[in-house]
C-alpha positions as CSV (number, residue, x, y, z in Angstrom):
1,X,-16.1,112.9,129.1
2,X,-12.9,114.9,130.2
3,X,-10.5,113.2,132.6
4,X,-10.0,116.4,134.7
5,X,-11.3,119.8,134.7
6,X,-9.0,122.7,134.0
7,X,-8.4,124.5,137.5
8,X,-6.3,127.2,138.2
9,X,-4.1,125.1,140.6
10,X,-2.8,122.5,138.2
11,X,0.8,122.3,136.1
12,X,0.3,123.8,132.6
13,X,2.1,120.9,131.6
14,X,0.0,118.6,133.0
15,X,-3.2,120.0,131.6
16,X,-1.4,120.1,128.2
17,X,-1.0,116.2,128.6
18,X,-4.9,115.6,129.8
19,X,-6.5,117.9,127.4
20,X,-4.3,115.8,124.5
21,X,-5.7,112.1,126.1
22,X,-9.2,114.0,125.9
23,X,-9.0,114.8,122.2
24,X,-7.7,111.3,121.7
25,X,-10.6,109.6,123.6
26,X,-12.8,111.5,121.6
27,X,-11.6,110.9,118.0
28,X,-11.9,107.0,118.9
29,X,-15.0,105.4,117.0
30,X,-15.9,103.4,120.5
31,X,-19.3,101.3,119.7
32,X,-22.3,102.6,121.7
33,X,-24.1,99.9,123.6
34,X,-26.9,98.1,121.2
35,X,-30.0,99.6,121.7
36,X,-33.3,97.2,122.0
37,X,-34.9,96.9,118.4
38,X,-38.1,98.2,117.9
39,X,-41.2,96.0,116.8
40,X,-41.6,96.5,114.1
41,X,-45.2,97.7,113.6
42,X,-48.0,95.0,112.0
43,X,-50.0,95.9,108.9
44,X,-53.7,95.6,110.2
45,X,-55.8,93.1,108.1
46,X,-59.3,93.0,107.2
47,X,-61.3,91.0,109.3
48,X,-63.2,89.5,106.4
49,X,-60.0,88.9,104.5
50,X,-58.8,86.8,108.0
51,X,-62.0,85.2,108.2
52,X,-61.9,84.0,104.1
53,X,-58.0,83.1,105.2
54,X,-59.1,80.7,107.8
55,X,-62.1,79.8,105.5
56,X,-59.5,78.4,102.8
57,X,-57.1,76.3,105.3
58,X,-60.4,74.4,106.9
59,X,-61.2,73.5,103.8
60,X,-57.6,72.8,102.6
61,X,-57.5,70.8,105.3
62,X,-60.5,68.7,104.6
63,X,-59.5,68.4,101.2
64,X,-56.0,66.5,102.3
65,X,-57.8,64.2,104.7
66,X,-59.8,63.6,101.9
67,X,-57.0,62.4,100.1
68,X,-57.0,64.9,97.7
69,X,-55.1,67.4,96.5
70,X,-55.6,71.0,98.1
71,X,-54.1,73.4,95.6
72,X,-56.9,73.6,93.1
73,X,-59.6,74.2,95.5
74,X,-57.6,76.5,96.9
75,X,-57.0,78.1,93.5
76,X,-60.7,78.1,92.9
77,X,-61.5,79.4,96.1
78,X,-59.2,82.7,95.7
79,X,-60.5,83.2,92.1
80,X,-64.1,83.2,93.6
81,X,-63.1,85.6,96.5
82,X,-61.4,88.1,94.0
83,X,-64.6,88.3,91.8
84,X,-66.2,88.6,94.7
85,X,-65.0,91.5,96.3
86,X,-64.5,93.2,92.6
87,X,-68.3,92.9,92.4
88,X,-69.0,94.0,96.4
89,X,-66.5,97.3,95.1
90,X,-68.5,98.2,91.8
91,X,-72.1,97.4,93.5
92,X,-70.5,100.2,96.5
93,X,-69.9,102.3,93.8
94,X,-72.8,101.9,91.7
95,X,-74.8,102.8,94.8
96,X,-72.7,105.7,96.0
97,X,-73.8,107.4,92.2
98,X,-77.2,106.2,92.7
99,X,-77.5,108.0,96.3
100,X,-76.1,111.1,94.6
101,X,-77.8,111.6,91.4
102,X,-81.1,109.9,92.8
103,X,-82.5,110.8,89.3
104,X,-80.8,108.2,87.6
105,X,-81.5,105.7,90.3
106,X,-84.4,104.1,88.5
107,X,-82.6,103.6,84.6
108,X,-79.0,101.9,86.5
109,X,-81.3,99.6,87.9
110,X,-82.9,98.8,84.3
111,X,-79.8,98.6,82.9
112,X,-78.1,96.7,85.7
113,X,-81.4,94.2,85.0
114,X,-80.5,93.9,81.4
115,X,-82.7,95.8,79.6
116,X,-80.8,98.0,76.7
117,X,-79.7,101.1,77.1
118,X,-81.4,102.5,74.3
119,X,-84.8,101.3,75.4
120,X,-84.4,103.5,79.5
121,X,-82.9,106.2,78.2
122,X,-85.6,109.0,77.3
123,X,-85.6,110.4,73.6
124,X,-86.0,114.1,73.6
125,X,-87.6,114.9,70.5
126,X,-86.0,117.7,68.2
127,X,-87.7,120.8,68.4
128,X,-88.8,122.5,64.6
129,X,-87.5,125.5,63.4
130,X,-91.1,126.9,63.5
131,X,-91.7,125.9,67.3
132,X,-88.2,128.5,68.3
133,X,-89.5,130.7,65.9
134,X,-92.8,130.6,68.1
135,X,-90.8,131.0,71.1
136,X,-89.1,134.2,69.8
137,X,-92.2,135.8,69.6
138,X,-93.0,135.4,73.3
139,X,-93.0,138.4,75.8
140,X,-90.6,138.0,78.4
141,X,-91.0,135.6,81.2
142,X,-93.8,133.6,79.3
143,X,-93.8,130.0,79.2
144,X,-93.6,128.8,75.6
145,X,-97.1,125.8,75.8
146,X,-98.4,123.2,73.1
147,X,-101.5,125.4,73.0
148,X,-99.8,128.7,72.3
149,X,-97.9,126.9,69.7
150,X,-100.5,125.7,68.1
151,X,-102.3,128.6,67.5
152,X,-99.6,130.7,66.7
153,X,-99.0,128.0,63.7
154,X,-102.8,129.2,63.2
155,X,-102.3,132.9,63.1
156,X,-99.4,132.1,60.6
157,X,-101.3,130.5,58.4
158,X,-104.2,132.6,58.2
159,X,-101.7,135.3,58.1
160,X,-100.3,133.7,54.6
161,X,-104.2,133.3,53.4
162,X,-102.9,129.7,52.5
163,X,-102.8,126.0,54.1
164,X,-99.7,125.8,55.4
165,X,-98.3,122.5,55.3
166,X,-96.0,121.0,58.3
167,X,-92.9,120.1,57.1
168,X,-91.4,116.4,58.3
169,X,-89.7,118.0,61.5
170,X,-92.7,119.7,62.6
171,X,-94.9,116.3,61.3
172,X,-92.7,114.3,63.5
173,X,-92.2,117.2,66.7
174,X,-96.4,116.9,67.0
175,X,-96.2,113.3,66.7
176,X,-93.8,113.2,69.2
177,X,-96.1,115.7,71.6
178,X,-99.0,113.5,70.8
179,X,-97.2,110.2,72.0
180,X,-96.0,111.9,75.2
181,X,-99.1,113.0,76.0
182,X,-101.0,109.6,75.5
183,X,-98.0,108.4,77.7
184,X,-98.8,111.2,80.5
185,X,-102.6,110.3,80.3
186,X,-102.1,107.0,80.8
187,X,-100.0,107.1,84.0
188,X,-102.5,109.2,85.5
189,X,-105.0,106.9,85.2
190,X,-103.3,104.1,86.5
191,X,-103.1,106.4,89.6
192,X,-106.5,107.5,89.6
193,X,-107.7,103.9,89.5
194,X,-105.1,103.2,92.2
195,X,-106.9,106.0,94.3
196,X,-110.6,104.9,93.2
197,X,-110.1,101.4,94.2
198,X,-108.8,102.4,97.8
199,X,-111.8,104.9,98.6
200,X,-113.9,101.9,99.3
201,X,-111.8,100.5,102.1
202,X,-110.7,104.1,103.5
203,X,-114.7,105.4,104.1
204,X,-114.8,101.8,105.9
205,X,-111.9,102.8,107.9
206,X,-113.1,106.4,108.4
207,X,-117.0,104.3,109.9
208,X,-114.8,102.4,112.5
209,X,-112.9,105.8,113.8
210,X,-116.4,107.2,113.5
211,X,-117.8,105.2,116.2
212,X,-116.8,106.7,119.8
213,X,-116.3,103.3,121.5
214,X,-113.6,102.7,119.0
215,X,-109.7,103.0,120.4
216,X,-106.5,102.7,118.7
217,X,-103.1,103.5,119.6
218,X,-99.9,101.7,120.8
219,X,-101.7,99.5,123.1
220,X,-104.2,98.7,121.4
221,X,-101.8,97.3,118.8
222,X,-99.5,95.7,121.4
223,X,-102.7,93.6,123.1
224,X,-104.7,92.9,119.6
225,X,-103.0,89.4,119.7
226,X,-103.9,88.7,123.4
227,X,-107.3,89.3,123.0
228,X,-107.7,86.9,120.0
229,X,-106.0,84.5,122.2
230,X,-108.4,84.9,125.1
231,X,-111.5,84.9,122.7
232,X,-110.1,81.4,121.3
233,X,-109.4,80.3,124.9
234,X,-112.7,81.3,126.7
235,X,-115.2,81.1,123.4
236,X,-116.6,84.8,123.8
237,X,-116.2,87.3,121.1
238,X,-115.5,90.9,121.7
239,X,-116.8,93.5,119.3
240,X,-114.1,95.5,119.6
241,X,-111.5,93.0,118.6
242,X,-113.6,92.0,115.2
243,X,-113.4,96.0,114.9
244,X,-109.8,96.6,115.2
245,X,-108.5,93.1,113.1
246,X,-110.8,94.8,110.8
247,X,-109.1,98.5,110.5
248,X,-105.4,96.3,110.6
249,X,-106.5,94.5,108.0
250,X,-107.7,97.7,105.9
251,X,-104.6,99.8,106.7
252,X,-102.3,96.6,105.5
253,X,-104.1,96.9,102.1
254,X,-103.0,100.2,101.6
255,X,-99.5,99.9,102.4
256,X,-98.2,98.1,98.9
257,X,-100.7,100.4,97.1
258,X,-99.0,103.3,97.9
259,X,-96.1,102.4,95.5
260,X,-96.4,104.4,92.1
261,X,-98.0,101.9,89.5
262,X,-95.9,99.5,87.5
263,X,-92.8,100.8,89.6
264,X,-92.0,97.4,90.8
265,X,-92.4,95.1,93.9
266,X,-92.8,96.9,97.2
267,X,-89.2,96.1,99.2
268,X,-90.0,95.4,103.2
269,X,-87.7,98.7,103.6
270,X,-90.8,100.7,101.4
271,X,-93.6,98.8,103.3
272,X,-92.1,100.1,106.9
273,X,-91.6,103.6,105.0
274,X,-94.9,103.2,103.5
275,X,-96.8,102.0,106.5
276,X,-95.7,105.1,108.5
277,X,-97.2,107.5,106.2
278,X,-101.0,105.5,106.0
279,X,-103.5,104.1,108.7
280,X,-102.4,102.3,111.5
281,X,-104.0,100.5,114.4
282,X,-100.9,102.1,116.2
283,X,-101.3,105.1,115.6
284,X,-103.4,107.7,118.0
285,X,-107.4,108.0,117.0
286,X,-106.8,111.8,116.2
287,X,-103.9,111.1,113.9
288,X,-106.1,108.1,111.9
289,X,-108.8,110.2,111.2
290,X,-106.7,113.1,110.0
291,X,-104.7,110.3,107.8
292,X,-107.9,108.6,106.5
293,X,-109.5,111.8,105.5
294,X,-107.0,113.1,103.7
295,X,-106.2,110.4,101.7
296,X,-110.0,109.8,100.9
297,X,-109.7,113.5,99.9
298,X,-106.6,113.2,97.8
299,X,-108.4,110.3,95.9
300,X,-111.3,112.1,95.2
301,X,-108.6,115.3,93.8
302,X,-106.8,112.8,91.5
303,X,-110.1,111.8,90.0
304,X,-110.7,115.7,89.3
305,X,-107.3,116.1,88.0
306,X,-107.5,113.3,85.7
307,X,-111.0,114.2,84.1
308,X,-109.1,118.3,83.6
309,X,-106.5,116.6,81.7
310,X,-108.4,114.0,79.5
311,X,-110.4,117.7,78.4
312,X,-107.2,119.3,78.2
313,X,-105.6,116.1,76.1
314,X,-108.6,116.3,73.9
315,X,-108.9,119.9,73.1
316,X,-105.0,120.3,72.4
317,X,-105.0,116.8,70.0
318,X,-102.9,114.7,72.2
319,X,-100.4,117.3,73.8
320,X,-100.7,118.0,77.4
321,X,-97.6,120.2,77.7
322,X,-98.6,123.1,79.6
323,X,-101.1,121.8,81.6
324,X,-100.0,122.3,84.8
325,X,-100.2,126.0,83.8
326,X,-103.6,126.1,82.3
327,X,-104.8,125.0,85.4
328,X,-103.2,127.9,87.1
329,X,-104.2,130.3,85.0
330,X,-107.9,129.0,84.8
331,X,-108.5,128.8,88.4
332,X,-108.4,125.0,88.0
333,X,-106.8,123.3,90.7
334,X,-108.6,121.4,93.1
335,X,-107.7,122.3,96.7
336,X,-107.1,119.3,99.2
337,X,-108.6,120.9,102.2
338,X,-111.6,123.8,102.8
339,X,-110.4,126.4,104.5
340,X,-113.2,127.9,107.2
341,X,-113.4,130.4,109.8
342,X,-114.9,129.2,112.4
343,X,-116.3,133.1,114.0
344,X,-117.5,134.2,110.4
345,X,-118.6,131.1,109.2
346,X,-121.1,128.8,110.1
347,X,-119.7,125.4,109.9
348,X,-123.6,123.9,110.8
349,X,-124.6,125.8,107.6
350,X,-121.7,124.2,105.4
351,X,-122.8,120.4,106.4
352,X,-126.8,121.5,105.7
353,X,-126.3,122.4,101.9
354,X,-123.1,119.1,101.4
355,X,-120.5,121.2,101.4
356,X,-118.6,119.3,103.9
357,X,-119.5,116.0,105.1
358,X,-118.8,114.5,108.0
359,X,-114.9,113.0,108.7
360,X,-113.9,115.5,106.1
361,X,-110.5,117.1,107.3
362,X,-110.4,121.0,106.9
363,X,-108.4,123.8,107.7
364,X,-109.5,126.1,110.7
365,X,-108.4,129.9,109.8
366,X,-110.4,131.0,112.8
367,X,-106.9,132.4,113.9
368,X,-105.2,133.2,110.4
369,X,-101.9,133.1,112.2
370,X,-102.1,129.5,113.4
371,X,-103.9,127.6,111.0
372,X,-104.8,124.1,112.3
373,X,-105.7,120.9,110.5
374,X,-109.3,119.2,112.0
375,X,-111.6,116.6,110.9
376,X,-115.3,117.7,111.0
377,X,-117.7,115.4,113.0
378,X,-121.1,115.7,113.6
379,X,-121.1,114.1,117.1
380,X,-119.3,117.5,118.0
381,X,-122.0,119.5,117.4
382,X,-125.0,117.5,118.8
């Protein structure tokens, strides 16, 4: 800070003098006054890690007024929490790559089980030089099949006018067809007979939504339980309460068997997931009967679908590659629902010659623009 400004008025002198005491002051190295330090800022720490901290010195603690000595177990104790948390971050990981390549979900958790790699892993068979030389002679944009393979092996061998004799990698490609197949086949019979035992219990089901008098819903769930409590209090019995434990108990049966066979035990988290996708005394009436009859219906497809393919497994010697195809291309497939307009067609007739039945679920096309799911009942048209 100067001493004195420079005004007009004062001795040049003077000012001289000041200006000289200013630079002076100014070259000094005068301290500044300290200023308060600041905090210095505290690394946050995991609570978990605070909670294993405190963990350690209780049990240190116990462990001296024991009257023994604390630095083992607490040596033990950090070795333990390490491995630990290594473990917690692989299994996060581990699940992070499941969740994004869900494909591979199902071998990790073989392997993570101890099976062998080799054994999860699938084998992809080497394709023969004949089978590419089959695919070369493909127009474009058609699907190479076991069937057209085999008989364009035919046409080259009546082509030759001799037996032709597979050589060991086509021997082994059809053996390997052969055992995929039989593999195929049976998975889809442990479906169908999945689907064939529940048809039983669902037509039961579908009877109990059949009869008018007969609710279900939130409520109905909710005060199930206080009406077996008043019917054990007061000795009467009420129907409908016989009636709905009955439907619970039949949509309760479905819920593990909804689980692909030999997948494994059903987890609680599939059974909730599972349970809101079949029957349910909490559910609305409408939305039962649309659930019961189309699962009826989807049982009775799979049965269709698994006698196609036994023909199809038999008349191609074990291969069913393609057949997803030949069913397209042979008219095949088995359609869930009937579709019916309701103005040209008369519903009354269909029921008459069996061609639907009653609780069926169909398709309304009546406006083709807003098709609508229904269930056919007779007590609608009486």
């Amino acid at each position: 800070m100067a001493i004195l400004n420079n005004q007009p008025f004062i001795n040049t002198g003077l000012f001289d003098d000041i200006n000289k005491t200013n630079n002076q002051v100014s070259s000094m190295n005068i301290p500044q006054a300290p200023q308060a330090p600041q905090a210095p800022q505290v690394p946050q720490i995991d609570p978990m890690i605070k909670r294993q901290r405190y963990g350690n010195m209780m049990l240190a603690l116990s462990d001296v007024l024991k009257g023994r000595d604390p630095s083992q177990g607490v040596l033990q104790r950090q070795q333990m929490i390490a491995q630990q948390q290594a473990q917690a971050k692989q299994q996060k990981l581990i699940e992070d790559y499941k969740l994004k390549n869900p494909e591979t979900a199902d071998r990790i958790d073989a392997i993570m089980a101890g099976i062998p790699e080799s054994i999860v892993t699938p084998r992809i068979p080497k394709t023969p030089s004949s089978y590419q030389e089959y695919v070369l002679t493909l127009p474009p944009g058609e699907k190479p099949t076991g069937a057209g393979y085999d008989a364009y092996m035919l046409r080259k061998q009546k082509a030759g006018g001799t037996v032709v004799q597979l050589g060991k990698e086509e021997e082994e490609y059809v053996k390997s067809l052969a055992k995929l197949g039989e593999t195929d086949i049976t998975e889809s019979r442990k479906i169908a007979t999945t689907s064939r035992e529940l048809i039983p219990r669902l037509q039961t089901a579908q009877i109990l939504l059949q009869n008018p008098d007969f609710v279900t819903g939130p409520l109905t769930e909710k005060f199930l339980p206080l009406k077996k409590l008043y019917n054990d209090l007061t000795g009467q019995d009420q129907t409908e309460v016989s009636g709905q434990e009955l439907f619970q108990a039949l949509a309760n049966y479905t819920v593990p068997r909804m689980r692909p066979p030999g997948s494994g035990a059903t987890s609680d988290f599939e059974a909730n997931l599972f349970s809101t996708a079949t029957i349910g005394l909490g559910k609305s009436k409408e939305s039962n009967e649309l659930l019961v009859a189309t699962m009826i219906q989807q049982a009775k497809r799979d049965q269709k679908l698994l006698k196609e393919k036994e023909k199809y497994f038999l008349k191609n010697k074990g291969n069913t590659v393609g057949f997803e195809q030949y069913l397209e291309e042979n008219n095949l497939v088995p359609p869930l629902y009937q579709q019916i307009n309701l103005q040209s067609q008369d519903i009354g007739e269909f029921y008459d010659k069996g061609l639907i039945r009653n609780g069926e679920a169909y398709i309304d096309m009546t406006n083709p623009n807003f098709p609508k799911l229904t269930v056919f009942r007779i007590a609608d048209f009486d």
